[in-house]
C-alpha positions as CSV (number, residue, x, y, z in Angstrom):
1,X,87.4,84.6,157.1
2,X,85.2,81.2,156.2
3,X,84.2,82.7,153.1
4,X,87.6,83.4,152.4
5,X,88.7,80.1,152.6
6,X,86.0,78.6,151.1
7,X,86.5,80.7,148.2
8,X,90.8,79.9,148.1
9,X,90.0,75.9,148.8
10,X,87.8,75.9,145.7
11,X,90.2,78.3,143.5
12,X,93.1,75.6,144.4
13,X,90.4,72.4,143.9
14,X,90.0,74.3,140.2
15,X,93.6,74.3,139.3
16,X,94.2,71.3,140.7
17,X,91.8,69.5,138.2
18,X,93.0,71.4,135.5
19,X,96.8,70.3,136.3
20,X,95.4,66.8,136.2
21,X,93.5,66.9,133.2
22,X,96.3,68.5,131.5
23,X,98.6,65.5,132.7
24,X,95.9,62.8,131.1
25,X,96.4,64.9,128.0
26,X,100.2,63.9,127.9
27,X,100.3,60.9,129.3
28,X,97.4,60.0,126.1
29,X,100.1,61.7,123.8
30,X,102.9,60.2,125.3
31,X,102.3,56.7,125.7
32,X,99.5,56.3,122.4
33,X,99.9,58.9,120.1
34,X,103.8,59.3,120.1
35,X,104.9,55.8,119.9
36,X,102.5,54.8,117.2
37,X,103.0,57.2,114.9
38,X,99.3,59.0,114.8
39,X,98.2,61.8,113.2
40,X,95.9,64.2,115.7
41,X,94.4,67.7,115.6
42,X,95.4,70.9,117.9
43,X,98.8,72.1,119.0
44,X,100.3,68.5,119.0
45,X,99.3,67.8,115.5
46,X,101.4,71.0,114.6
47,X,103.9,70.0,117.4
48,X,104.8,66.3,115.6
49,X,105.4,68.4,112.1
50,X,107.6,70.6,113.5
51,X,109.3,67.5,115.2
52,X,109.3,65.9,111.5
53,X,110.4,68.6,109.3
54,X,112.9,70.8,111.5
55,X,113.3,68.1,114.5
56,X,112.4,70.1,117.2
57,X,111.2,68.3,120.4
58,X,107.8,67.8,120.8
59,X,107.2,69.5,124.6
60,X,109.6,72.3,123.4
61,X,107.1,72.9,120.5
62,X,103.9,72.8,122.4
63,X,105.4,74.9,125.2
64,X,106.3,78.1,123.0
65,X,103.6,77.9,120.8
66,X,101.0,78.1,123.8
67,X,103.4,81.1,125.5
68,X,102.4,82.7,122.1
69,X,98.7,82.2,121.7
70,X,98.0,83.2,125.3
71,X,99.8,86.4,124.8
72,X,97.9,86.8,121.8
73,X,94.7,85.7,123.5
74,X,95.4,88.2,126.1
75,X,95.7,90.5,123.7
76,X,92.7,90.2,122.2
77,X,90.4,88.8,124.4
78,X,91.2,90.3,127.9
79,X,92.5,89.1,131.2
80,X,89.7,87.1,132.1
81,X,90.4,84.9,129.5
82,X,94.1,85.0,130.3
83,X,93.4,83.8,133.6
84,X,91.4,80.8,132.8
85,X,94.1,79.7,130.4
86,X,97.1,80.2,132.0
87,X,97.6,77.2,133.8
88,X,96.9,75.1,131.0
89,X,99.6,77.2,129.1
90,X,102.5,76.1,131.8
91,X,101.0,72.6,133.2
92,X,100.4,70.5,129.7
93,X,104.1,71.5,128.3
94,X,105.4,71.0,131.7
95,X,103.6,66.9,131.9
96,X,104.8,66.8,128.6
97,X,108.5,67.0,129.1
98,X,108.0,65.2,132.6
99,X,106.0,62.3,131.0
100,X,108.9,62.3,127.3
101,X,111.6,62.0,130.2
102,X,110.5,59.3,132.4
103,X,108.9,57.1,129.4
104,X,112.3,56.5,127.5
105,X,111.9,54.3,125.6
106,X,109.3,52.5,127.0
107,X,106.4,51.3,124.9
108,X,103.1,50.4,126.8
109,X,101.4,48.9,122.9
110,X,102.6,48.1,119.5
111,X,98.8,47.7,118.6
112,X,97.7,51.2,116.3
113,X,93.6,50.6,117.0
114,X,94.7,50.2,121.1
115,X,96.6,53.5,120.5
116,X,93.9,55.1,118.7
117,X,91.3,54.4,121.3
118,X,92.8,54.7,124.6
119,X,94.4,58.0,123.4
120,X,91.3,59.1,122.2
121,X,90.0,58.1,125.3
122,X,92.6,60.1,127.1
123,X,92.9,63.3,125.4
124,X,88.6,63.4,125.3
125,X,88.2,62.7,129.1
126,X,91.4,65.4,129.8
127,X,89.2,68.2,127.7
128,X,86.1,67.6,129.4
129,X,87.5,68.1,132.6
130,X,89.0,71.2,131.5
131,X,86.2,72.6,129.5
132,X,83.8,71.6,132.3
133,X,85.5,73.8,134.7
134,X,84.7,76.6,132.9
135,X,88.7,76.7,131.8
136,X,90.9,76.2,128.2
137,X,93.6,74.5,127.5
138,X,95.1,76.9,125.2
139,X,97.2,76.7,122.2
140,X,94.9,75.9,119.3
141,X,91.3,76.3,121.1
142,X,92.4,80.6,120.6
143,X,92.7,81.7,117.3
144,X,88.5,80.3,117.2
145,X,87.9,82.0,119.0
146,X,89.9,85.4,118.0
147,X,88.0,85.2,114.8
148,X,85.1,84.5,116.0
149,X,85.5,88.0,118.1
150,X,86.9,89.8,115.2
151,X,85.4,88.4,112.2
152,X,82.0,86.8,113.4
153,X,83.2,82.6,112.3
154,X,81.5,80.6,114.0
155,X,83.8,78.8,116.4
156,X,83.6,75.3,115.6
157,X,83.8,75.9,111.7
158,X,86.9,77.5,112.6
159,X,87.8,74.5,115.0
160,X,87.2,72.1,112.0
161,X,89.3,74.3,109.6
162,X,92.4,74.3,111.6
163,X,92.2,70.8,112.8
164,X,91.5,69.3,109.0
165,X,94.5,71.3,107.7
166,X,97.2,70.4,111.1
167,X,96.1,66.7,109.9
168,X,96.3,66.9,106.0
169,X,100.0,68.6,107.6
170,X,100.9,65.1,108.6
171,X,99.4,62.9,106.0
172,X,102.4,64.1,103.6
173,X,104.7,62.3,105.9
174,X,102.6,59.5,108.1
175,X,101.8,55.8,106.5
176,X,98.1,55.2,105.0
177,X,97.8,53.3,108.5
178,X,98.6,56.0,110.2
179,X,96.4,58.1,109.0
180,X,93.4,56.2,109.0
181,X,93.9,55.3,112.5
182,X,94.9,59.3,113.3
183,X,91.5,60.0,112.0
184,X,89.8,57.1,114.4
185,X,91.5,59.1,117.1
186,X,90.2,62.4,116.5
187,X,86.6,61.1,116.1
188,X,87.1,59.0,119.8
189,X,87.9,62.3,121.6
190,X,85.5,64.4,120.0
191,X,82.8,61.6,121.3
192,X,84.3,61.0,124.5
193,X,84.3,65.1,124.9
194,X,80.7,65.6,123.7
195,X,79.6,62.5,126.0
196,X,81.3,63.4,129.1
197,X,80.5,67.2,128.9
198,X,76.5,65.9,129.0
199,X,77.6,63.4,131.9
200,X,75.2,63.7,134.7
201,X,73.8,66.7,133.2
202,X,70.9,65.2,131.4
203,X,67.3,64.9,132.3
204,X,63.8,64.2,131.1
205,X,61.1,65.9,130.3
206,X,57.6,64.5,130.7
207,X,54.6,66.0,128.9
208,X,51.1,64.6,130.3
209,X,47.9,65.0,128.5
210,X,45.0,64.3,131.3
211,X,41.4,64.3,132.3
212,X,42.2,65.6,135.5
213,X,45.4,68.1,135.4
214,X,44.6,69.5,139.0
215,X,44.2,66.0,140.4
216,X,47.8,64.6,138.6
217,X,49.4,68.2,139.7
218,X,49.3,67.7,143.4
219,X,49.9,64.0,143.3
220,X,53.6,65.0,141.7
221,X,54.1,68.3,144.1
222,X,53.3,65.9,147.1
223,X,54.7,63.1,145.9
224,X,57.5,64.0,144.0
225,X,59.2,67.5,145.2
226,X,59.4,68.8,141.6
227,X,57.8,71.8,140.0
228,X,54.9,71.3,137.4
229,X,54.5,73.6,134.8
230,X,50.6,73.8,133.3
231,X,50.3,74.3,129.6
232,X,47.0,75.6,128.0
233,X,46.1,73.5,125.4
234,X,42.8,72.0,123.1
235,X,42.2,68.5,121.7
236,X,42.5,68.7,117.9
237,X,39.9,66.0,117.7
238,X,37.0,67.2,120.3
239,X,38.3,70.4,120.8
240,X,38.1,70.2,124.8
241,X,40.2,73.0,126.5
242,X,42.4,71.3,129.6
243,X,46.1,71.4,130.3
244,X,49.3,69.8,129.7
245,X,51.6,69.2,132.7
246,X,55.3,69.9,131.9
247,X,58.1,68.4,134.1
248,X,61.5,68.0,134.2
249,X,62.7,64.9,136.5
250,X,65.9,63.0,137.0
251,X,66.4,59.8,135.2
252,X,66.3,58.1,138.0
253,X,63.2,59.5,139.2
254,X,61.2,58.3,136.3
255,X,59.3,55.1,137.9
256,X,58.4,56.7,140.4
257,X,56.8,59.5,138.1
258,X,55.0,56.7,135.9
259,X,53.6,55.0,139.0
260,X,51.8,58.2,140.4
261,X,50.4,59.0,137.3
262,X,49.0,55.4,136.1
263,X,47.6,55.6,140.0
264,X,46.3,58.8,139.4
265,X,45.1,58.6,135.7
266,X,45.6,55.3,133.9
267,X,44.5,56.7,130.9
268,X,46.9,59.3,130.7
269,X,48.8,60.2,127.4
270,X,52.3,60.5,128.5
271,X,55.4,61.8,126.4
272,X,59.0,62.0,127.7
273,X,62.1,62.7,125.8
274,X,65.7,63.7,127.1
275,X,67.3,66.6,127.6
276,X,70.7,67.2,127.5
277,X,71.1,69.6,130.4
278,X,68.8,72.0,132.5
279,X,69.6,74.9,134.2
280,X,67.4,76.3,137.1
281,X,65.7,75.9,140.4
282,X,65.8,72.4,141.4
283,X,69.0,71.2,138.8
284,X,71.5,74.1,138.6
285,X,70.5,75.8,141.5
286,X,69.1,74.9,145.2
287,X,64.9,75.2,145.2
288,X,63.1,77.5,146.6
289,X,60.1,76.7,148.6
290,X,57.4,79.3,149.0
């Protein structure tokens, strides 16, 4: 019965993070892209030249349109898929059309560059939240990935296919302005997505060259409650045999790393460099002590 719960409290936690990073997605279209004028990528892009050549609305658009590609996605792709995009298919639509109504005609900036970036800012945090769920938001992100299943395209060349052609779409009828701002919004919600999906993800990795490896190896299993992998290695100049401890720490546990080892072995030749994420005992998931 617990474990029945647990498992409906976190379904429900899920959805209700997508709901909300599907609202940040319209409220970013609503109140920056919309009233400016902008050009963007995805299902809006092809949205506003629907709304500019045959004047349909905007939510109306997005909301059929994303009805058809998860059917299609379905489809093709299975039910598990379906599942994860459903309630992106009804909540952004739905926000949409909520969001259109109660704005008006109410105009929070006349300034394109503030438009730009806080759109960008609000349609790159909405995705990551999504995306970092494990979830889609539907509409455009499918036919990627149907050719990538049917075909073998790589995904993103497909991703940068569609989304260059929805915006040359809207250059025939948006201002030079426009469109230069347009394209400063797609590249802020591409880096806020690609920042954000990496947030509190990344680690480093230390590398230590020393004169005594057994010595430094139980100083940072005592000390330091992370594993320590030991590399076989020989000096290229003396050709000594020893070995290279490898170890993956938090950020924030990096001092504390440096001090052991100058304590332990001033002389040590240390090299760290970042990694974006790290999957496993000790990061991903719990340790286990033997």
């Amino acid at each position: 019965m617990v474990r029945s719960n647990s498992i409906i409290f976190k379904a429900g936690a899920k959805i209700a993070v997508i709901i909300m990073g599907n609202m940040l997605y319209a409220a970013g279209v609503v109140f920056f892209i919309l009233p400016s004028g902008l050009i963007t990528g995805g299902t809006t892009g092809i949205a506003l030249i629907a709304n500019h050549f045959g004047n349909i609305p905007v939510s109306a658009f997005v909301g059929i349109f994303n009805i058809v590609m998860f059917v299609l996605g379905m489809l093709i792709l299975g039910r598990t898929f379906a599942l994860t995009t459903l309630v992106s298919t009804i909540a952004y639509p739905a926000m949409l059309g909520l969001l259109e109504r109660a704005a008006g005609d109410f105009v929070l900036t006349d300034d394109k560059l503030l438009c730009a970036l806080f759109g960008g800012l609000c349609i790159g945090a909405s995705l990551a939240m999504i995306i970092r769920l494990g979830a889609s938001t539907g509409g455009m992100d499918i036919p990627p990935l149907i050719l990538n299943k049917k075909l073998g395209i790589p995904v993103s060349v497909s991703m940068y296919v569609f989304d260059f052609s929805i915006l040359a779409g809207q250059m025939f009828f948006s201002e030079k302005q426009a469109i230069l701002y347009g394209i400063l919004l797609v590249m802020v919600y591409t880096l806020t997505l690609d920042k954000l999906l990496t947030l509190g993800a990344s680690r480093t990795k230390i590398e230590i060259i020393s004169r005594n490896p057994e010595k430094l190896r139980s100083a940072i299993l005592e000390n330091m409650d992370r594993g320590v992998t030991m590399l076989h290695a020989r000096t290229g100049y003396l050709g000594i045999e020893t070995d290279v401890l490898y170890c993956v720490i938090s950020p924030r546990e990096l001092h504390k790393m440096e001090t052991i080892i100058r304590r332990e072995d001033p002389e040590a030749f240390i090299v760290l460099s970042k990694a974006s994420s790290v999957y496993g005992r000790g990061f991903s998931i719990e340790k286990n002590y033997i």
